[in-house]
C-alpha positions as CSV (number, residue, x, y, z in Angstrom):
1,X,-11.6,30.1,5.4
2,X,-8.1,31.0,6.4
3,X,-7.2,27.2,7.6
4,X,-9.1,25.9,4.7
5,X,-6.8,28.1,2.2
6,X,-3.3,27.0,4.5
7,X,-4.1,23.2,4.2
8,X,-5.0,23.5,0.7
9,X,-1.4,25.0,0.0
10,X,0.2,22.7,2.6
11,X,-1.6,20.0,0.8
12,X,-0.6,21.4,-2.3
13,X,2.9,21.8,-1.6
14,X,3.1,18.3,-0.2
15,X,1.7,16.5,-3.2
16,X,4.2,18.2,-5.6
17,X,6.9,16.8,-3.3
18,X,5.7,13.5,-3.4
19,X,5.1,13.8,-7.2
20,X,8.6,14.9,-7.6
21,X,10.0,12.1,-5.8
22,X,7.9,9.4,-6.9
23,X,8.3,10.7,-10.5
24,X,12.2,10.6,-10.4
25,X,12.0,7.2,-8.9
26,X,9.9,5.4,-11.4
27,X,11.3,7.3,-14.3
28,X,14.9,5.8,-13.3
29,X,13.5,2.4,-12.4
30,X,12.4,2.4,-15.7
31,X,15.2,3.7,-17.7
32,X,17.3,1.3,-15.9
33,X,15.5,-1.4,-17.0
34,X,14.5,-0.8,-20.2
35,X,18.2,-0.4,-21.1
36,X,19.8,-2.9,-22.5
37,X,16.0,-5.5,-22.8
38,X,14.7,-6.9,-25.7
39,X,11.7,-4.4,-27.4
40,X,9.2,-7.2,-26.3
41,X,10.2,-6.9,-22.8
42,X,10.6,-3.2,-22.5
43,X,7.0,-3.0,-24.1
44,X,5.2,-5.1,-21.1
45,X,7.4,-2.5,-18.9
46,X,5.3,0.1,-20.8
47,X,2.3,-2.1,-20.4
48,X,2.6,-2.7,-16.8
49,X,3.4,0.9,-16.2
50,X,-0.2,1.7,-18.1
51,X,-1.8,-0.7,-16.1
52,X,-0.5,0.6,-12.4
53,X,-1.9,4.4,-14.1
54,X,-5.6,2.2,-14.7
55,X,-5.3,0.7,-11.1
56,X,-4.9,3.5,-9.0
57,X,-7.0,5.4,-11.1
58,X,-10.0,2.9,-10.8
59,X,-9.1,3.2,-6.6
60,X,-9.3,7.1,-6.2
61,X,-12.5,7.1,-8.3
62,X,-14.1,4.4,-5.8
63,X,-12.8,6.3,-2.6
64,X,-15.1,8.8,-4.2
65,X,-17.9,6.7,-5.4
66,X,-17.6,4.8,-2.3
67,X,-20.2,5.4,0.8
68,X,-19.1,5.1,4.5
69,X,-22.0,3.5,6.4
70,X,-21.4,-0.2,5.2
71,X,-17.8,-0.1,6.2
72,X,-19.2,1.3,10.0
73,X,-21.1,-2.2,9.9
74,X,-17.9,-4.0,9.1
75,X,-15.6,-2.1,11.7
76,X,-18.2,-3.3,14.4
77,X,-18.4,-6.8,13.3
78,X,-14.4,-6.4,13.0
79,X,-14.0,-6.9,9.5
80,X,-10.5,-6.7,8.5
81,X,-9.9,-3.9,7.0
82,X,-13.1,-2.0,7.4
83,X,-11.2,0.9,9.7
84,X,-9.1,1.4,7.2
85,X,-11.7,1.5,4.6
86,X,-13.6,4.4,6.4
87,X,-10.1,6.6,6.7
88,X,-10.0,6.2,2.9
89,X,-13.5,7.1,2.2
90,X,-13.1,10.0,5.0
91,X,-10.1,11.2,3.0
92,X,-11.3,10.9,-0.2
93,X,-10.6,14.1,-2.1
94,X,-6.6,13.5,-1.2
95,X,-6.9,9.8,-1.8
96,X,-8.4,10.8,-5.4
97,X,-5.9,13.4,-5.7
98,X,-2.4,11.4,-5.3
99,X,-4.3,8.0,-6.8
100,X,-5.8,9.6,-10.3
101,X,-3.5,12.8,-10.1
102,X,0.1,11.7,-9.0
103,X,0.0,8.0,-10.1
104,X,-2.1,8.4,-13.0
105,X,-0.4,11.4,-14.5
106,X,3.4,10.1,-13.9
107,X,2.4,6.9,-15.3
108,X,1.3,8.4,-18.4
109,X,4.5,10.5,-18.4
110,X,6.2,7.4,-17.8
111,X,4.6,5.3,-20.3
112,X,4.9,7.8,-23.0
113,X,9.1,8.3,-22.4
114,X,9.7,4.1,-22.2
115,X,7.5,4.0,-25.2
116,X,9.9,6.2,-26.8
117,X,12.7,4.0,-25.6
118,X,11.0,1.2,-27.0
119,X,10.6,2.6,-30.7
120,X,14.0,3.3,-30.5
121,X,14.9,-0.3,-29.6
122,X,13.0,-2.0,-32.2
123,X,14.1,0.5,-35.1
124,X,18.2,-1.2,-33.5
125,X,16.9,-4.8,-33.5
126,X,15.9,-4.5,-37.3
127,X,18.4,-2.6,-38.3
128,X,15.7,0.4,-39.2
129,X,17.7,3.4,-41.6
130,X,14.4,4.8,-42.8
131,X,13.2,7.8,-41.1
132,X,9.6,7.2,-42.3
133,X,9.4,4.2,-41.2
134,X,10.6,4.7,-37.9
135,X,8.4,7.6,-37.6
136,X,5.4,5.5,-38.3
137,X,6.5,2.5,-35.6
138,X,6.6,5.6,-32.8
139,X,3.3,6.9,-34.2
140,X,1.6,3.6,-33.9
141,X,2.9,2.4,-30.9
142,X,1.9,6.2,-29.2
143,X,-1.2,5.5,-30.4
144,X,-1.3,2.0,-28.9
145,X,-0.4,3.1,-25.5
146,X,-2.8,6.1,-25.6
147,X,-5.8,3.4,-26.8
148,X,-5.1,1.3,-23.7
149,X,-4.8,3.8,-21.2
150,X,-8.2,5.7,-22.6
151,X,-10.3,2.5,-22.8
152,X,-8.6,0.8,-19.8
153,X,-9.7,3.7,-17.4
154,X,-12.8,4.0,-19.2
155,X,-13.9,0.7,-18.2
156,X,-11.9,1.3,-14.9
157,X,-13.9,3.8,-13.8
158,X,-17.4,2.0,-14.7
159,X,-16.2,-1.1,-12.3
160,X,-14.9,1.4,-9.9
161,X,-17.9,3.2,-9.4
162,X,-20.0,-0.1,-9.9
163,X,-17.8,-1.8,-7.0
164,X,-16.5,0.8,-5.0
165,X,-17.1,-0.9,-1.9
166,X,-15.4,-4.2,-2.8
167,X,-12.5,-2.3,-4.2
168,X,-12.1,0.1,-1.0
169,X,-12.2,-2.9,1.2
170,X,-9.8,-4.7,-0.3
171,X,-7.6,-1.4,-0.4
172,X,-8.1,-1.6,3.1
173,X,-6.7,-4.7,3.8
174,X,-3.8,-3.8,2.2
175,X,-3.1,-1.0,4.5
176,X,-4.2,-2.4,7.8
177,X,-1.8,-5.7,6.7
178,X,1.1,-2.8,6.0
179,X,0.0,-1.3,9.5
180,X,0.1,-4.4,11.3
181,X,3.1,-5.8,9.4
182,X,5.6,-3.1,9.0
183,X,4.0,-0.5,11.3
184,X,3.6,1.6,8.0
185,X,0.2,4.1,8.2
186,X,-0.6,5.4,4.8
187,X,-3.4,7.4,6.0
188,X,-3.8,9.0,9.5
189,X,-7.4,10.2,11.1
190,X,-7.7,13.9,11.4
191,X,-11.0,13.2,12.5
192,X,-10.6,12.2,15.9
193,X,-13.0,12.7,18.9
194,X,-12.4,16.2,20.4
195,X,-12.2,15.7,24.2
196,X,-14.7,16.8,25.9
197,X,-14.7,20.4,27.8
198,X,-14.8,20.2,31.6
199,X,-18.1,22.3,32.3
200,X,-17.5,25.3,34.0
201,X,-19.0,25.2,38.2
């Protein structure tokens, strides 16, 4: 009980670092390009943004959905990508965890603060002096966004589960090709053989 509770706050304490970071990042990647764009192009920065959210959100719900015994199969007959598949499905709850939790909540944070940027841009472009009016362009567009991110990972998370072995296996490939490329592992195996005791004469 005691290591459980230690790598849950190590785990914990990790994840809010990388959230940090990765939150800091994309939020100045997209400041720095939404300034200074046409409103049409900042709003398929929002758009894109909303979409990465729906991705990774559609890939920690498959880790979950997804079962390991096919992917066994397809590590014998040396499928690429199929080890890779299995650490994913092995690590599940913390692949669900940064991919619906870190991704998906900056990206809504994200989305929501370029969005802003956005209303602000158009009400500049049209020369907007009317409070309502630019009240109702945010209002809309918020409500846009928000209808695009609901229904997108609605219907993410019925293909997701539907196909969660496709979509884990092509994951897979992605990180064996980053392993094998760069020499970049994403996710490591804690679940290694023990080595075997020497019995005792």
């Amino acid at each position: 009980m005691n290591d459980l509770i230690k790598n849950s706050i190590k785990w914990s304490i990790s994840i809010a670092v990388i959230t940090f970071v990765l939150a800091a990042i994309f939020s100045i990647a997209s400041n720095g390009i939404l300034i200074g764009v046409p409103w049409t192009l900042g709003l398929l920065v929002v758009l894109v943004i909303v979409c990465i959210g729906i991705l990774f959100d559609m890939i920690g719900i498959a880790a979950a959905a997804a079962n390991e015994t096919p992917f066994h199969s397809m590590a014998a007959r040396k499928v690429h990508g199929a080890k890779h598949s299995i650490l994913i499905v092995r690590n599940a709850d913390r692949v669900a965890s940064f991919c619906n939790d870190v991704i998906g909540d900056i990206s809504g944070i994200i989305s929501g603060t370029a969005s802003a940027l956005v209303v602000i841009q158009i009400a500049q472009s049209i020369h907007l002096q009317v409070t309502s009016v630019e009240y109702a362009i945010n209002v809309g567009l918020a409500s846009f966004i928000a209808a695009i991110t609901v229904g997108g990972k609605a219907l993410g998370k019925s293909f997701a589960i539907t196909y969660s072995r496709d979509i884990i296996l092509h994951v897979g490939k992605i990180l064996q090709f980053l392993e094998d490329r760069f020499h970049l592992t994403i996710i490591k195996d804690h679940k290694k053989k023990r080595p075997k005791q020497k019995s005792k004469k």
